[in-house]
C-alpha positions as a Markdown table, in Angstrom:
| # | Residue | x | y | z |
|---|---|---|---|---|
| 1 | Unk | 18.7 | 9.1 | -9.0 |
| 2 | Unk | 19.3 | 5.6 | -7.4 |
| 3 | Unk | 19.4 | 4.0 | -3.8 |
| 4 | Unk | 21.7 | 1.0 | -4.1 |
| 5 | Unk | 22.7 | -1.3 | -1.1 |
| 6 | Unk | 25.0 | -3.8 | -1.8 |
| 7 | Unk | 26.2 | -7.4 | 0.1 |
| 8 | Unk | 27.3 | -11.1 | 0.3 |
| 9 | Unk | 23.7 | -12.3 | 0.8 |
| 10 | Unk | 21.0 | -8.9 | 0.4 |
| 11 | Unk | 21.3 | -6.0 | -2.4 |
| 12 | Unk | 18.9 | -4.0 | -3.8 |
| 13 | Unk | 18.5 | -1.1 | -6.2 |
| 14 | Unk | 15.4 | 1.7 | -6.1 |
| 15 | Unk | 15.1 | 4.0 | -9.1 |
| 16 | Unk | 13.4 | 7.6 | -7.0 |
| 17 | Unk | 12.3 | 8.4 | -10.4 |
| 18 | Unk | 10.2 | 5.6 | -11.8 |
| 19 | Unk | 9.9 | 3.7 | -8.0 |
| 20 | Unk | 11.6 | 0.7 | -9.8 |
| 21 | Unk | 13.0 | -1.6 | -7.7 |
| 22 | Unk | 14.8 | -5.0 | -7.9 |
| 23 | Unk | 15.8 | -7.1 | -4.9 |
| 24 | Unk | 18.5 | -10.4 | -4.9 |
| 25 | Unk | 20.7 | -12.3 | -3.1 |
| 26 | Unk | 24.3 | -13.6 | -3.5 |
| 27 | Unk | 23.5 | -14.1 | -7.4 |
| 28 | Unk | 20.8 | -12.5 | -9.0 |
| 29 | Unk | 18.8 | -15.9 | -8.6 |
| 30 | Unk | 18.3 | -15.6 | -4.8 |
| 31 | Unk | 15.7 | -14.4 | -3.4 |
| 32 | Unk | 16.0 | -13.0 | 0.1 |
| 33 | Unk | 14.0 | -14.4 | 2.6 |
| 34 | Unk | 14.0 | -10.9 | 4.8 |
| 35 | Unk | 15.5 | -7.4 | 4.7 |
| 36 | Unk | 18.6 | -7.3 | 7.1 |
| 37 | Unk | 18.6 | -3.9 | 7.7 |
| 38 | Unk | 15.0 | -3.0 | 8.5 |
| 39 | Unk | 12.0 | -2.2 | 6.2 |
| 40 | Unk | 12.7 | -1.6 | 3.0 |
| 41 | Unk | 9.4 | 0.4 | 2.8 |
| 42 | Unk | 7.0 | 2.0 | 5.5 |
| 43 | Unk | 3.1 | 1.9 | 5.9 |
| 44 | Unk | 2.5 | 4.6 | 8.1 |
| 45 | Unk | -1.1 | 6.2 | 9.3 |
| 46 | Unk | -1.1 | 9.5 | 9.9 |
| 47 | Unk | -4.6 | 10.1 | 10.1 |
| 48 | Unk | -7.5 | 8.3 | 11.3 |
| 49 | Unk | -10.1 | 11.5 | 10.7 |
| 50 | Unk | -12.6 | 10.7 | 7.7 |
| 51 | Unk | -15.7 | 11.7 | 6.6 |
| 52 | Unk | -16.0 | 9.6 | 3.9 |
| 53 | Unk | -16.0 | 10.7 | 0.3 |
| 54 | Unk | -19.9 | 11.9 | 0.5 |
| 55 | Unk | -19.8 | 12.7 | 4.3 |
| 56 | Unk | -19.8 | 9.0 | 5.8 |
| 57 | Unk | -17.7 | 6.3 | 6.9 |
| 58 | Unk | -17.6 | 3.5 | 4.1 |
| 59 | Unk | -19.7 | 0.4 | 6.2 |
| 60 | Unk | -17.2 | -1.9 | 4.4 |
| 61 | Unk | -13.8 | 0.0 | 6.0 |
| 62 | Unk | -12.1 | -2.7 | 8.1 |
| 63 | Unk | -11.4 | 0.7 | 10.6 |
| 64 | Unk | -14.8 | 1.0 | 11.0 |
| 65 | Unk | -15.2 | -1.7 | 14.0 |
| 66 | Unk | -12.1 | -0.7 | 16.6 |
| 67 | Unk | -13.9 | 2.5 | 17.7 |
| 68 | Unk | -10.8 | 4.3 | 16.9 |
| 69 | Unk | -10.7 | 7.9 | 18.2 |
| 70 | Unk | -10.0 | 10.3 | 15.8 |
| 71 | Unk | -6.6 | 11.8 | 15.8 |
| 72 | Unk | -3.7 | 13.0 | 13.4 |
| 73 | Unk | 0.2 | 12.2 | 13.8 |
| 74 | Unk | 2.7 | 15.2 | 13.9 |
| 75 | Unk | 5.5 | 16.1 | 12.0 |
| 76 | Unk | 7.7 | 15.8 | 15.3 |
| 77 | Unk | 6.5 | 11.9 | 15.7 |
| 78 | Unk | 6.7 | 11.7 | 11.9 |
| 79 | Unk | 10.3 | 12.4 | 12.1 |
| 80 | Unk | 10.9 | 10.3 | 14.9 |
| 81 | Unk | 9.5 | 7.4 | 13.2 |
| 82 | Unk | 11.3 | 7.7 | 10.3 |
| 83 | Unk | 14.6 | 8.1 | 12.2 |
| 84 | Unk | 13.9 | 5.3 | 14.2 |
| 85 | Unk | 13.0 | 2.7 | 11.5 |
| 86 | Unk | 16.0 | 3.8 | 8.8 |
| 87 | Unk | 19.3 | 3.0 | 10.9 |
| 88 | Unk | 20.8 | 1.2 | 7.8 |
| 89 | Unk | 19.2 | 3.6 | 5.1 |
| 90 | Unk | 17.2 | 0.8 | 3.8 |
| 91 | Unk | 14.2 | 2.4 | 3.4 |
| 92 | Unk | 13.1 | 3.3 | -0.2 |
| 93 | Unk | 9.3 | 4.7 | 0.3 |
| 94 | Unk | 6.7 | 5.6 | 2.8 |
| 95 | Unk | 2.5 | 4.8 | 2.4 |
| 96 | Unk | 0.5 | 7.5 | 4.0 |
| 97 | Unk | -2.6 | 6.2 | 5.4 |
| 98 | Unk | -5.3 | 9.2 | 5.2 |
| 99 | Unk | -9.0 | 9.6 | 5.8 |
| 100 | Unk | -9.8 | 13.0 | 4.6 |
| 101 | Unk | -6.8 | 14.6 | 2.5 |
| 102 | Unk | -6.5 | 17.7 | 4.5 |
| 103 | Unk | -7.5 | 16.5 | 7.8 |
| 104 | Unk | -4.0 | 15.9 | 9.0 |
| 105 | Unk | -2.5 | 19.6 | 8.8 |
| 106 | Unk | 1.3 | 18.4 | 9.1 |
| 107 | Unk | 0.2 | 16.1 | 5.9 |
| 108 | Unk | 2.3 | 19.2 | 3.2 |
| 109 | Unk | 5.2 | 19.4 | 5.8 |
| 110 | Unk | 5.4 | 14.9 | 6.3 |
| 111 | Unk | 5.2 | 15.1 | 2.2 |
| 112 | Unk | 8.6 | 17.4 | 2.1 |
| 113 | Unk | 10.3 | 16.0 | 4.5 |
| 114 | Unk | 10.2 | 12.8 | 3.4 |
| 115 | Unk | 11.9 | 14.2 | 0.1 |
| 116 | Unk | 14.2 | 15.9 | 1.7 |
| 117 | Unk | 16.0 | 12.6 | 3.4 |
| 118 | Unk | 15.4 | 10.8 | 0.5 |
| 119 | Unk | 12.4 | 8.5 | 1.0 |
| 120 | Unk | 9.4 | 8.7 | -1.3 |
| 121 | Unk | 6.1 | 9.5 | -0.3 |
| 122 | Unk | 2.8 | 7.9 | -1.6 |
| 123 | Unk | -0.5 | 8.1 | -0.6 |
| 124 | Unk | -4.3 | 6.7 | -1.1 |
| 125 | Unk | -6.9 | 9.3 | -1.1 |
| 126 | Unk | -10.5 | 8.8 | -1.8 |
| 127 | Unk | -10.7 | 12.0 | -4.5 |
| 128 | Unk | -12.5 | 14.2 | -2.4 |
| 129 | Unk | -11.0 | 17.7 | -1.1 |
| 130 | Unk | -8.6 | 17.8 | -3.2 |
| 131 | Unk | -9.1 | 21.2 | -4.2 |
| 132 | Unk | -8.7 | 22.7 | -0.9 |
| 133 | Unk | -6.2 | 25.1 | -0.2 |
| 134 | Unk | -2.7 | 24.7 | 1.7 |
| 135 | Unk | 0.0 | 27.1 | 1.9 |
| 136 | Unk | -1.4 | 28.9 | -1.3 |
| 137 | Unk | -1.7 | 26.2 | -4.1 |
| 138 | Unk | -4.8 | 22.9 | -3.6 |
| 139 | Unk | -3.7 | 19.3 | -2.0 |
| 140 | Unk | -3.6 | 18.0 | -5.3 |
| 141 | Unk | -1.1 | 20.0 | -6.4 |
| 142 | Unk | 1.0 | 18.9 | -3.3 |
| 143 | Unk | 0.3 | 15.5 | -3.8 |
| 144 | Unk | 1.8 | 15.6 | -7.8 |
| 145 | Unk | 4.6 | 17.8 | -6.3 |
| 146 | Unk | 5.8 | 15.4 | -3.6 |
| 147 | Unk | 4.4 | 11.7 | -4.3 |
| 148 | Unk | 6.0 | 9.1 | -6.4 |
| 149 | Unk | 2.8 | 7.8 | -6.4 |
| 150 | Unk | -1.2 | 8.2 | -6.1 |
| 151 | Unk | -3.9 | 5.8 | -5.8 |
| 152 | Unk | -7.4 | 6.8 | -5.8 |
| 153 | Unk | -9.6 | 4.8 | -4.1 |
| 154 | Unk | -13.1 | 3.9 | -6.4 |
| 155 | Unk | -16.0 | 4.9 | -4.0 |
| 156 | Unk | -17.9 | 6.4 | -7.1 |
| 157 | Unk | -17.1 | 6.7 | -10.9 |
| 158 | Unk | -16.9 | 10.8 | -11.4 |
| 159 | Unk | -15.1 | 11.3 | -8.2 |
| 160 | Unk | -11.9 | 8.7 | -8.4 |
| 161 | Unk | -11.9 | 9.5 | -12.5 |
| 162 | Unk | -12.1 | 13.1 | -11.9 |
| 163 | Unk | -9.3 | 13.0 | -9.6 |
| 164 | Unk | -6.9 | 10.7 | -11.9 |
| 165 | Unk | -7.7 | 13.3 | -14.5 |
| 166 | Unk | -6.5 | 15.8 | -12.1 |
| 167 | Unk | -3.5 | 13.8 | -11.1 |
| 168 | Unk | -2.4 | 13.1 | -14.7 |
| 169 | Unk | -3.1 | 16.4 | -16.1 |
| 170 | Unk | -0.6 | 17.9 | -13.6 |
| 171 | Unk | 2.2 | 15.7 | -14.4 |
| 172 | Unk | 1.8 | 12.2 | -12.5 |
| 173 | Unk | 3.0 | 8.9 | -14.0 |
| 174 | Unk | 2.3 | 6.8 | -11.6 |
| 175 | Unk | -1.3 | 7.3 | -10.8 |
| 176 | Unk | -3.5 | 4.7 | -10.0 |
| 177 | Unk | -7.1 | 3.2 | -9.1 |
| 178 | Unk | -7.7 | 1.3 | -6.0 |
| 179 | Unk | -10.7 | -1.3 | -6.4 |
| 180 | Unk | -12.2 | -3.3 | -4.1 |
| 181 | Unk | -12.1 | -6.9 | -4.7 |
| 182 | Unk | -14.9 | -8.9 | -3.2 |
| 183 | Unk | -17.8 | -11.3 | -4.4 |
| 184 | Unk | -20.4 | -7.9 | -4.3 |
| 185 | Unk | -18.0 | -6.0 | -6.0 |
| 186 | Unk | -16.2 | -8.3 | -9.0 |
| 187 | Unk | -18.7 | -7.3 | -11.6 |
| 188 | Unk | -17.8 | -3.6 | -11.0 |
| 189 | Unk | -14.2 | -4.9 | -11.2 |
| 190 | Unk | -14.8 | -6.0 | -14.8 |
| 191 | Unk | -16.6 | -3.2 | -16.1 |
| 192 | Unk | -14.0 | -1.5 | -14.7 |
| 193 | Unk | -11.6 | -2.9 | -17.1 |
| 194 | Unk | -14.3 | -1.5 | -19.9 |
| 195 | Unk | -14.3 | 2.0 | -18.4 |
| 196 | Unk | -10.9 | 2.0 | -18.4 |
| 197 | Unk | -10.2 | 1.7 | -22.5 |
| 198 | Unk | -13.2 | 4.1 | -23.0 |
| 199 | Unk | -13.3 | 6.8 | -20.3 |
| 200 | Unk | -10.9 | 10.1 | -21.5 |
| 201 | Unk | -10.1 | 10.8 | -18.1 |
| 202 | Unk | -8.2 | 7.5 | -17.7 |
| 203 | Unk | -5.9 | 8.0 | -20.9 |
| 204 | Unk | -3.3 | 8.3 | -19.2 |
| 205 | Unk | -3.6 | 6.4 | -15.8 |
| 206 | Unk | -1.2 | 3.7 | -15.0 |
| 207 | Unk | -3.2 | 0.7 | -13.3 |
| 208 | Unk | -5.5 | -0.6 | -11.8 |
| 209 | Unk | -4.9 | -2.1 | -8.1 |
| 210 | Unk | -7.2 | -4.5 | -7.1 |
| 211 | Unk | -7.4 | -4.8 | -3.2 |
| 212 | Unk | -8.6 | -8.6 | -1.8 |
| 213 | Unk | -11.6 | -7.8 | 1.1 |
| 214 | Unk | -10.1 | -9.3 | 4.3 |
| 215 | Unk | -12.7 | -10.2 | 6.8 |
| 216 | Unk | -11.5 | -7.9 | 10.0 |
| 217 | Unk | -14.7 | -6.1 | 9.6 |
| 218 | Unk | -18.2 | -6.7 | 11.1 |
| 219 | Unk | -19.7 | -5.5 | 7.6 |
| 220 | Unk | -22.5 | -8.2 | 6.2 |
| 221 | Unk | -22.5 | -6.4 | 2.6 |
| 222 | Unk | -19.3 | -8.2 | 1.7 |
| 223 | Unk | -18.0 | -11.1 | 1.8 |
| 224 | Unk | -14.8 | -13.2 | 0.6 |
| 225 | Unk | -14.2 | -13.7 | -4.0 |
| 226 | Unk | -14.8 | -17.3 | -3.6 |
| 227 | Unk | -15.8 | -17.8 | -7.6 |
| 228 | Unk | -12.7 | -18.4 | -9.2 |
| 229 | Unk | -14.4 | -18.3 | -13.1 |
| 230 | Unk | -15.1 | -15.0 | -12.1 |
| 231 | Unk | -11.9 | -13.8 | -11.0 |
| 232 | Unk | -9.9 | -16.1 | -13.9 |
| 233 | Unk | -12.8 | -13.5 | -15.8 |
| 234 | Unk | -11.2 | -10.4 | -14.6 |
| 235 | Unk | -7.4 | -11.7 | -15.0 |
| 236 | Unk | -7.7 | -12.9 | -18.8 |
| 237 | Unk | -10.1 | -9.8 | -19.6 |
| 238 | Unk | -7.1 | -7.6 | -18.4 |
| 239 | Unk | -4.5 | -9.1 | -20.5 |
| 240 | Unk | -7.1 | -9.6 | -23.5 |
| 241 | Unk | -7.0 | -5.6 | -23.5 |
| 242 | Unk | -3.4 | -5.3 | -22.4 |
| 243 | Unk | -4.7 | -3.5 | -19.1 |
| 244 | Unk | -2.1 | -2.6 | -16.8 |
| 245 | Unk | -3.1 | -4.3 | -13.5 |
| 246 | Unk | -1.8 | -5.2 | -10.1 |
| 247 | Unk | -2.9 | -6.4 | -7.1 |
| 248 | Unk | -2.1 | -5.5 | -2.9 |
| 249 | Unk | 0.4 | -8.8 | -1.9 |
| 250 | Unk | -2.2 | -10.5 | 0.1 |
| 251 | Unk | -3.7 | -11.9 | -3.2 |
| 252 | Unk | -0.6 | -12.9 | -4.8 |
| 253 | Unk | -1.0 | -16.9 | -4.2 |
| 254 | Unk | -4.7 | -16.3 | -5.7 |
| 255 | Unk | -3.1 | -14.7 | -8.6 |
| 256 | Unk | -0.3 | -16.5 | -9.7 |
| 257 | Unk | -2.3 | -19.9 | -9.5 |
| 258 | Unk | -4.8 | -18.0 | -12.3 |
| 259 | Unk | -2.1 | -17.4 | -14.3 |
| 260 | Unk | 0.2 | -20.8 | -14.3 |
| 261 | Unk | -1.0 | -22.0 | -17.6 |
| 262 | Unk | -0.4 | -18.4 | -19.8 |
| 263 | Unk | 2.6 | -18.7 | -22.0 |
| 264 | Unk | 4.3 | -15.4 | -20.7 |
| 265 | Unk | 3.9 | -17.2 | -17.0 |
| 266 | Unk | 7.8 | -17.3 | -15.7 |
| 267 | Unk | 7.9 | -13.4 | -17.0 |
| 268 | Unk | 4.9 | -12.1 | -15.6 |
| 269 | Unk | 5.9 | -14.1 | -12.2 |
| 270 | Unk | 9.2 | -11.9 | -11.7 |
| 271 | Unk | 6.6 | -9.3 | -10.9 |
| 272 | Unk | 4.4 | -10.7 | -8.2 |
| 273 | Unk | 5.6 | -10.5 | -4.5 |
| 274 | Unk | 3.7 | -12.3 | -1.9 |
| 275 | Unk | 3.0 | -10.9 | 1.5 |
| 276 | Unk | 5.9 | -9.2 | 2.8 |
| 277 | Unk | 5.0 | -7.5 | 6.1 |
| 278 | Unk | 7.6 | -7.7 | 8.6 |
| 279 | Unk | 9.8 | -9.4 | 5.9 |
| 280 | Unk | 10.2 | -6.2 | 3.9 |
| 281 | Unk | 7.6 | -3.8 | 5.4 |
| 282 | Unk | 6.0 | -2.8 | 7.8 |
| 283 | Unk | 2.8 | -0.6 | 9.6 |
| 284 | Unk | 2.6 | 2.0 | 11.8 |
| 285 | Unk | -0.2 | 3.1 | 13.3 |
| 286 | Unk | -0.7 | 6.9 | 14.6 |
| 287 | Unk | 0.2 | 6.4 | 18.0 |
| 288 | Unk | 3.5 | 5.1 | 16.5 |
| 289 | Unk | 2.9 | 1.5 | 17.4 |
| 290 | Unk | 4.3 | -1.2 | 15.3 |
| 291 | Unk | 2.2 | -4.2 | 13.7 |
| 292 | Unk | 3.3 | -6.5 | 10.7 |
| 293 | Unk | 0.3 | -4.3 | 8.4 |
| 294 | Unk | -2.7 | -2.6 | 9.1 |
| 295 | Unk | -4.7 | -5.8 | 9.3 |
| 296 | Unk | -3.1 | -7.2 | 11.9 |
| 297 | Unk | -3.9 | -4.6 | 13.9 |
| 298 | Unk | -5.6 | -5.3 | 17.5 |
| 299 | Unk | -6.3 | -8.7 | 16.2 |
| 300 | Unk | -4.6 | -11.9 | 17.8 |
| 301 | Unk | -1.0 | -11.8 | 19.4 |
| 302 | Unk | -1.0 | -8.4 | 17.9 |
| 303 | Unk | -3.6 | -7.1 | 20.1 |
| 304 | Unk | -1.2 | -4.5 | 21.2 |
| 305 | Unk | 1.4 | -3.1 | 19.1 |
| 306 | Unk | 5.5 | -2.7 | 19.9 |
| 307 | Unk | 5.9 | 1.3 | 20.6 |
| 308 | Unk | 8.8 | 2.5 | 18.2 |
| 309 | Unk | 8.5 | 6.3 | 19.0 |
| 310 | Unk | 9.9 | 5.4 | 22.6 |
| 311 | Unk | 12.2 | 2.6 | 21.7 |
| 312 | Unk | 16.4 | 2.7 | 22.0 |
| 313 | Unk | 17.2 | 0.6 | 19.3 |
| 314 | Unk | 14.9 | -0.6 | 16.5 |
| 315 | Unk | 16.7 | -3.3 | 15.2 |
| 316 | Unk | 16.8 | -4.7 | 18.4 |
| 317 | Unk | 13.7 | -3.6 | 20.2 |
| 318 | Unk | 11.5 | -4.0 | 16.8 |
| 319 | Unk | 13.1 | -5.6 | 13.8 |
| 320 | Unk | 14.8 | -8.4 | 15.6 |
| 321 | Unk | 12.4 | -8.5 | 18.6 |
| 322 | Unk | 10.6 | -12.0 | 19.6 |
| 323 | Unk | 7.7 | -11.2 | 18.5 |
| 324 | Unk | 8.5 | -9.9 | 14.7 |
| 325 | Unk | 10.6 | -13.3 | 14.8 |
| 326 | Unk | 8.0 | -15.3 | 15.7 |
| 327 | Unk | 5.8 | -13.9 | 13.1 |
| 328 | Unk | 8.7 | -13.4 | 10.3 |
| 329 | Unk | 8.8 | -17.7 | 11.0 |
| 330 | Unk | 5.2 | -18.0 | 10.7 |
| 331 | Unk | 5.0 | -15.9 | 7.5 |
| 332 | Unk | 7.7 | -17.9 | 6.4 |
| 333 | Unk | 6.5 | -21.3 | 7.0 |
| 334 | Unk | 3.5 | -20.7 | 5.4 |
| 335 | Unk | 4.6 | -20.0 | 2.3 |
| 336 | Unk | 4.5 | -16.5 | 2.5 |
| 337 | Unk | 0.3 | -16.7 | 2.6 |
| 338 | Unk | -1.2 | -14.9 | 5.1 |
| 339 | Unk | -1.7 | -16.6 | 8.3 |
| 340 | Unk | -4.5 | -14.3 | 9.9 |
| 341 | Unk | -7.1 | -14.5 | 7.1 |
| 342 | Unk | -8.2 | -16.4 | 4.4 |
| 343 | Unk | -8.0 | -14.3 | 0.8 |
C-alpha cells in the first residue's frame, strides 16, 4: 500500500511496506525546499525513563545534562499529537524516542494505533528487556509486529547482535544498528564493518547507521570526528565490502564531500538528505512541546519549546509560526547544515 500526495509545486509517494519514499517538485527535478502541509514524518519521545542497557545512564547521552524528570507520554496525548500535527495527511512515519523498552506502558497501544490511522511506527531501543512480557507475547514480538523499522543502538557486541538476531529471526527487514560516531569511537566503527560480514547474527540485518556526536553534552570522553583519513577509512571500507550503510542527516555535508570523487557519485547522492528538521520533520518532546529535533532542545532561542497538545491550529500556531519560520530561513540559508553545532 501507498500514500501518495500530489501538486503544482510538492508530491510525494511512501511505500508502507518497504518505507520507500521519493519526494519532488513541479518536475521530478525539483527539489522542495519545505513540506506545505506539515511534517512529513514525526520524532516523538515518549519516554524519558532509562536505566541504561546494564543499569546506568550512558555518560555520553546528550539527555544526560537537562536533569530531565522522568516521565512517560500517554496514549490520550499520543493521539492528540498525532491529530494535531497530520491536518493534510502528510505524515508517513513516526520515531519513538525510548529509554527502557517497557518503561512506557501505553508503548503496545502508541504502536497500534499508529497502524491503525495509517502512520508507521519505528523505534531505537538499546536491546535490553526485550523479552519481557506485554499483553501475553515479549516486546520484541510487538516491535516486529507493529514497526516498519528497528534500530538497535550498539552499547555492547552480544546485546545489540543478540537483539538484531531476534528482530530478523521474527520476520523484520528493516532492522538496523545504531553506532556512535565520534573520534573515541571511529575504530569500533570500522571493526564494525568486519563484524558485520562475519558475525551470523547479522546475516540478515539491513544497515548500519552511523550517528555524528553533537556536542550538547557535558561528557569529556568524547569529542567531535575531526580526522577525516579516518572517516574517508570507514566510507571506502563500507563500499569495498558492499556494506549497506547510512548515516542520521546531520552528517550529510561530511558525507557527500567524502564521496565526490567515487564514480557512482550522482547515484549514490539521490540518496543523501541533509538536515531536514522543521523542513520535513519534526520533534516532540513528552510534554508535547515542539522543537526543530531533539538537539535543539532547551538550547538557544529554543530554550522553550511551542506547546502543540494545547494549540488551535497547527499550521498556524506551529508549522507556519515565526519562530519555525525564522529557523526554516536559517536552515535554509545555510545550506541546509546545521546551524546549532558543528558535525
Amino acid at each position: 500500500m501507498k500514500k501518495v500526495v500530489k501538486g503544482l509545486t510538492y508530491n510525494f509517494v511512501f511505500d508502507y511496506e518497504t518505507g520507500f519514499f521519493a519526494r519532488w517538485g513541479k518536475t521530478h527535478d525539483d527539489d522542495p525546499l519545505y513540506s506545505p502541509g506539515g511534517p512529513e514524518i514525526a520524532d516523538i519521545e515518549i519516554s524519558t525513563i532509562c536505566s541504561g542497557p546494564f543499569g546506568k545512564r550512558c555518560t555520553f547521552c546528550y539527555k544526560n545534562d537537562t536533569a530531565l524528570i522522568e516521565k512517560n507520554m500517554s496514549l490520550k496525548t499520543f493521539q492528540t499529537i498525532i491529530e494535531k500535527i497530520n491536518p493534510k495527511g502528510f505524515l508517513c512515519q513516526v520515531a519513538l524516542g525510548v529509554g527502557d523498552v517497557d518503561a512506557n506502558p501505553d508503548l503496545v497501544p502508541i504502536l497500534r494505533y499508529c497502524r491503525e490511522n495509517k502512520v508507521v511506527p519505528n523505534i531505537t531501543v538499546n536491546g535490553a528487556r526485550l523479552e519481557e512480557i506485554y499483553e501475553g507475547i515479549t516486546y520484541a514480538e510487538h516491535i516486529a509486529k507493529y514497526c516498519g523499522a528497528v534500530s538497535v543502538s550498539n552499547y555492547d557486541d552480544n546485546l545489540c547482535f543478540n537483539a538484531i538476531k531476534r528482530f530478523t529471526d521474527l520476520g523484520m527487514k528493516q532492522v538496523n544498528i545504531h553506532q556512535l560516531l565520534s573520534s573515541q569511537t571511529i575504530d569500533k566503527c570500522i571493526d564494525l564493518l568486519d563484524k558485520v560480514l562475519n558475525d551470523s547474527r547479522l546475516e540478515k540485518l539491513n544497515a548500519v547507521v552511523f550517528l555524528s556526536y553533537k556536542n550538547k553534552t557535558k561528557c569529556d570522553s568524547f569529542s567531535l570526528l575531526q580526522d577525516d583519513i579516518k572517516y574517508n577509512e570507514l566510507i571506502t571500507k563500507a563500499f569495498e565490502k558492499n556494506i549497506s550503510i547510512g548515516f542520521d542527516s546531520c552528517g550529510a555535508s561530511r558525507f557527500i564531500e567524502a564521496i565526490k570523487g567515487r564514480n557512482n557519485y550522482k547515484d549514490i547522492i539521490d540518496f543523501v538528505e541533509p538536515c531536514e528538521s522543521g523542513l520535513f520533520s519534526i520533534y516532540v518532546n513528552t510534554d508535547g512541546l515542539f522543537y526543530p529535533c531533539s538537539f535543539t532542545e532547551s538550547i538557544g532561542e529554543w530554550k522553550t519549546g511551542i506547546d502543540i497538545v494545547n494549540c488551535d491550529d497547527f499550521m498556524k500556531d506551529v508549522w507556519f509560526s515565526d519562530r519555525v519560520v525564522e529557523w526554516r530561513n536559517k536552515l535554509l540559508k545555510n545550506n541546509r547544515n546545521c546551524p546549532v553545532y558543528k558535525v
